[in-house]
C-alpha positions in Angstrom: 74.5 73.8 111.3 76.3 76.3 109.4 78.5 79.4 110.2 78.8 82.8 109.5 81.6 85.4 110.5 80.1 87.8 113.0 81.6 90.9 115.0 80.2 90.0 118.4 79.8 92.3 122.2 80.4 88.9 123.7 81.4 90.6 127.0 80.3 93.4 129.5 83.4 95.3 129.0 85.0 97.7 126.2 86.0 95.8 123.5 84.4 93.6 120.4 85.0 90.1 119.0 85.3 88.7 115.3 84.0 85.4 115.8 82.2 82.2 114.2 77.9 82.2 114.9 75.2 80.4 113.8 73.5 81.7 110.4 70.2 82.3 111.2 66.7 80.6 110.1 64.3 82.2 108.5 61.0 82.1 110.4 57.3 83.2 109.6 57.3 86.9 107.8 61.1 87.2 108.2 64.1 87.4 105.7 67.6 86.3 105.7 69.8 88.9 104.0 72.9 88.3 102.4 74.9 91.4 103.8 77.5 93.1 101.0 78.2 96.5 103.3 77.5 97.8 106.6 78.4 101.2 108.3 79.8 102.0 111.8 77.2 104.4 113.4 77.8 106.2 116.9 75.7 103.9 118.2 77.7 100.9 117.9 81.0 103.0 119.2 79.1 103.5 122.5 78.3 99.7 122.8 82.3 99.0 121.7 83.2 101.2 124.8 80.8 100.1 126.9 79.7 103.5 128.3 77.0 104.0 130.7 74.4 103.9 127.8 75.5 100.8 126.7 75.8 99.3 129.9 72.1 100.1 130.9 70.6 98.8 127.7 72.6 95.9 125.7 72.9 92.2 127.0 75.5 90.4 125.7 76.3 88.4 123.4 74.8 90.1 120.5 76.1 90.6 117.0 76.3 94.4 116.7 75.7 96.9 113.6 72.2 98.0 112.2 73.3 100.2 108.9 73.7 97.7 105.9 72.5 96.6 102.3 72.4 93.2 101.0 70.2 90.7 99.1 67.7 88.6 100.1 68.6 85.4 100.4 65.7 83.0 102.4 62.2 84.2 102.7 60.0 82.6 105.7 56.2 81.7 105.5 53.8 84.4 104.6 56.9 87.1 103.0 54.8 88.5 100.6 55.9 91.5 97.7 59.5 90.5 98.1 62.2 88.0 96.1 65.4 86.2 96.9 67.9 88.0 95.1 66.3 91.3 95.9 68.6 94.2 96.9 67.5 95.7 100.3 67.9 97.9 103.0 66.1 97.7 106.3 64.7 99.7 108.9 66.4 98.8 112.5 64.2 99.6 114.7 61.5 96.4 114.8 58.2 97.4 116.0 55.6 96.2 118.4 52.5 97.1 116.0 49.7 97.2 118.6 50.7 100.3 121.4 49.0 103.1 120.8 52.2 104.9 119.0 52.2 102.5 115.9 48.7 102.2 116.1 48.4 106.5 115.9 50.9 106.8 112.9 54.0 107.0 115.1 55.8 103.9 115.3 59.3 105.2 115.7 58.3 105.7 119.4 57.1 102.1 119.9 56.9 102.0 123.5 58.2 97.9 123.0 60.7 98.8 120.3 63.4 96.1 119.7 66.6 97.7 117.7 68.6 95.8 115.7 72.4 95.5 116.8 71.3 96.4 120.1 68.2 94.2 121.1 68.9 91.4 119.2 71.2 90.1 116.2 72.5 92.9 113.8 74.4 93.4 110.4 78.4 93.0 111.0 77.7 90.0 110.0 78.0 87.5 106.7 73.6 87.0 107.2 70.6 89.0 108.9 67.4 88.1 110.0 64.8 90.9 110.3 61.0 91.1 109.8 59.7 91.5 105.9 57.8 94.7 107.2 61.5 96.3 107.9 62.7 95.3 104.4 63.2 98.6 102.4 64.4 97.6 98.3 67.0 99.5 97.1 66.8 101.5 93.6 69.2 100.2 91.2 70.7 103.5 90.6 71.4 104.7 93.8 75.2 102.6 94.7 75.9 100.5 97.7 77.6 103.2 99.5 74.6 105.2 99.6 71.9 102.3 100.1 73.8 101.5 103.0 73.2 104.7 105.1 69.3 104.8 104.8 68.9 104.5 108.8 71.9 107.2 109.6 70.7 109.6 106.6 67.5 108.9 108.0 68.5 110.0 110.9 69.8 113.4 109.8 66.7 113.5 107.4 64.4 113.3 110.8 66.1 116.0 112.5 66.0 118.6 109.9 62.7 117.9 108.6 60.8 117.9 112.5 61.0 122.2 111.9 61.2 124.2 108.4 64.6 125.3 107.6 64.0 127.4 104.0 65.1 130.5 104.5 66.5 129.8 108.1 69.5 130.3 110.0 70.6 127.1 111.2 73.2 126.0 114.1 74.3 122.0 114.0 76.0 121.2 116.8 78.3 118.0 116.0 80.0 117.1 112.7 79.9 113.6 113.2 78.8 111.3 110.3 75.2 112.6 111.0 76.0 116.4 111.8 77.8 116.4 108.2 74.5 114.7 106.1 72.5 117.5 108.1 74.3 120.0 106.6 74.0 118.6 103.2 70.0 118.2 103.5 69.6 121.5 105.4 71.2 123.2 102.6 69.5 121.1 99.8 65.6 122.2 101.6 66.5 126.0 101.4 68.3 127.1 104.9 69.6 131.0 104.5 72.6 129.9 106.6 73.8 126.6 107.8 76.7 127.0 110.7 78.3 124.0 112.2 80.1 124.3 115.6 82.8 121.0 116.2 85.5 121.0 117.8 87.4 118.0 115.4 89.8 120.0 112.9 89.3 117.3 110.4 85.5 117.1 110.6 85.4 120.9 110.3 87.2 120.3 106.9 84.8 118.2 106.0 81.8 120.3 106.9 83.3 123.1 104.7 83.7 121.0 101.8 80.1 119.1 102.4 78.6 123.4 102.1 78.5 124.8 106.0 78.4 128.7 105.2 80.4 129.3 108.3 82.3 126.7 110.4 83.5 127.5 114.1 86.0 125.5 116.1 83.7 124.7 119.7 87.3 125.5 121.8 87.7 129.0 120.4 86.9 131.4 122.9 85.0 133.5 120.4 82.4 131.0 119.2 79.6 132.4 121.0 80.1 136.1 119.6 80.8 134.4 115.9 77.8 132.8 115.9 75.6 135.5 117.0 77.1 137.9 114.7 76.4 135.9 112.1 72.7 135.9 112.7 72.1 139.5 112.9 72.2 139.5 116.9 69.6 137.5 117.1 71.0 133.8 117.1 70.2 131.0 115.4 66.6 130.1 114.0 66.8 126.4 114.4 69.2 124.4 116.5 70.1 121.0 115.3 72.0 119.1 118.5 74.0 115.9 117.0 77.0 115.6 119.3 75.2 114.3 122.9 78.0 116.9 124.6 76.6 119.1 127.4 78.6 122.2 126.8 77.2 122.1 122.9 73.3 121.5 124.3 73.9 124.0 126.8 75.3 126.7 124.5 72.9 126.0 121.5 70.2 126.3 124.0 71.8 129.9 125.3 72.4 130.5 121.9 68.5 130.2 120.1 66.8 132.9 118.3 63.4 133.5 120.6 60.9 131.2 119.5 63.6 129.0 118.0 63.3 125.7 117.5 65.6 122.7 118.7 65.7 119.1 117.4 67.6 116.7 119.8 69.4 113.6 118.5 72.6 113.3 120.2 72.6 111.2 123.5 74.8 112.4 126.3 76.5 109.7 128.2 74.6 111.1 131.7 72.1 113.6 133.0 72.8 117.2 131.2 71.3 120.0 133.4 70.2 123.1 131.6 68.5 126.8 132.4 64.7 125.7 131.8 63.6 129.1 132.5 66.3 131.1 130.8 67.0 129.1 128.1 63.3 127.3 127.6 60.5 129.1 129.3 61.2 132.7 128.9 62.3 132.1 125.2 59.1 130.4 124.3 61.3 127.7 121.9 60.4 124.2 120.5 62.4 121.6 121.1 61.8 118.0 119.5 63.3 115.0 121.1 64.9 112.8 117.7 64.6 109.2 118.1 65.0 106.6 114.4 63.0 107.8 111.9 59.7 108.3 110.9 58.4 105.4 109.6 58.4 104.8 106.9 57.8 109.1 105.7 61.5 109.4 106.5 62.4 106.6 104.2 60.8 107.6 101.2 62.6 111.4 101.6 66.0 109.9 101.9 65.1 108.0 98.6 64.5 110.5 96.9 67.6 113.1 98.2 69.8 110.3 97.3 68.3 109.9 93.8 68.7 113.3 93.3 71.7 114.8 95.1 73.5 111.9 96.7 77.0 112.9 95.5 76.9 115.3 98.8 77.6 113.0 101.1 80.7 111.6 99.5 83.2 113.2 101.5 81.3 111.5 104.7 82.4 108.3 103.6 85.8 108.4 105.0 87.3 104.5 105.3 86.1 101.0 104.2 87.4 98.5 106.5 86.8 94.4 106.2 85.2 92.7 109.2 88.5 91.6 110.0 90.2 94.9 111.0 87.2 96.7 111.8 88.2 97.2 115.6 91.0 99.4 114.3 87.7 101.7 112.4 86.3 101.6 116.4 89.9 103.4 117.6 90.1 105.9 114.2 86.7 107.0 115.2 87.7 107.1 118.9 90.4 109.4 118.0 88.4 112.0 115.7 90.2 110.1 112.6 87.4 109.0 110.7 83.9 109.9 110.3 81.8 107.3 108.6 83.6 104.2 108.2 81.9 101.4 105.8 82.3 97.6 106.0 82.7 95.8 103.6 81.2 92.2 104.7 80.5 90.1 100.7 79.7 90.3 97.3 
């Protein structure tokens, strides 16, 4: 049997492992992937602190981490249209494909949905294993730092594309990693206005720089006023929720133009109540509930904004960190001191 270096959740308790695990087999219509970089999503900081989320959902031990790019490496029986050597991506969210959602052209809502990272084995590891049907190749122009953040650009890429934004005033709520390649998609399909509300000094900066018109600090007492002002009294077109935090669902929510519409991706930690009536009801707004991505639609418009204008999301890429000292990445990002952190795993 042979080993791999693995960052493991090998207890029910905040904390992660670097440790030895098996590298895994290739069986029928998988691939093993030879990982070269993987990124720390948000996701994988709520399973390092164990929050109530993570306690509800993960079973340990499983090897965390489901942004990466690598090459393939071992092909099982029946892999067809792919080669070892190939450079991939993947999609992370493996698929039952018989329930009536994948069957219907909506698989990201697979009612039996395994996720990698989460569900079962994922990337901060030396070797994956995923289905050949999650494989996504990689152009050879577009550079391992962007290949590797497919599923969170995708993410980003899902919430602003659920509602037009040309010619729309736009509220993001949350300048994490995702927030920040919001703004640079909602800005590259046409939005009017793009305002970011975060309460992080250094992702502010960073939201400035990515090509937010307006940036407002979430603490400052005036936000609310700002905000409306600079939508001509009438609020924000489209909200865009990325942060999970109740105060910024509740206030976008107060905040939304009538007939507005809202795209949830952020997951609170608990049960958020909000004004139905006042806020919902009486506004007549939409508001789209943002799980993954669209499979594989999603995919193929990240492709081509990262052929095209990937050089916007440099600034997001704050750190590159080894698998050895990547629990110190878990604290920076903890603290607000780094946004998306990249791991560099081989070559």
């Amino acid at each position: 049997m042979y080993f791999m270096k693995a960052v493991v959740k090998d207890k029910p308790e905040r904390g992660i492992s670097v440790c030895n695990m098996p590298v895994p087999a290739a069986g029928p219509g998988e691939v093993i992937i030879k990982v070269r970089m993987a990124g720390i999503c948000g996701t994988d900081l709520h399973i390092y602190n164990w929050d109530d989320w993570a306690k509800n959902r993960v079973k340990v031990p499983v090897i965390i981490g489901h942004e990466f790019i690598g090459e393939i490496v071992d092909m099982g029986p029946g892999v067809v249209n792919l080669k070892t050597g190939q450079r991939v991506s993947g999609e992370g969210h493996i698929t039952c494909g018989h329930c009536r959602y994948c069957r219907n052209g909506n698989a990201h809502i697979c009612q039996d949905v395994k996720i990698v990272g989460v569900d079962r084995n994922g990337c901060f590891s030396e070797y994956l294993c995923i289905p050949a049907s999650n494989v996504w190749p990689v152009r050879d122009s577009i550079p391992d730092k962007y290949g590797t953040l497919f599923d969170p650009i995708g993410n980003a890429m899902h919430t602003v594309m659920s509602q037009p934004v040309n010619m729309k005033a736009v509220l993001i709520t949350g300048a994490g990693s995702i927030g920040l390649f919001a703004v640079a998609i909602t800005k590259s399909n046409g939005a009017a206005r793009v305002i970011v509300l975060e309460p992080n000094p250094y992702k502010r900066e960073l939201a400035a720089k990515i090509g937010a018109d307006l940036v407002i600090d979430s603490s400052d007492p005036g936000a609310r006023e700002k905000i409306i002002d600079a939508t001509d009294g009438n609020g924000p077109d489209v909200l865009l929720e990325m942060s999970g935090h109740p105060g910024a669902l509740r206030m976008g929510l107060d905040l939304l133009s009538n007939g507005g519409t809202a795209s949830l991706l952020g997951i609170p930690e608990r049960e958020v109540p909000i004004n139905v009536a006042g806020d919902i009801v009486f506004k007549g707004i939409t508001i789209h509930g943002i799980t993954g991505r669209r499979i594989f639609e999603t995919w193929y418009q990240c492709e081509s904004f990262l052929l095209k204008e990937g050089h916007l999301i440099e600034p997001v890429i704050t750190h590159k960190v080894t698998l050895d000292n990547i629990e110190e990445s878990f604290l920076s990002m903890k603290r607000g001191e780094a946004v998306k952190v990249l791991v560099e795993v081989g070559v």
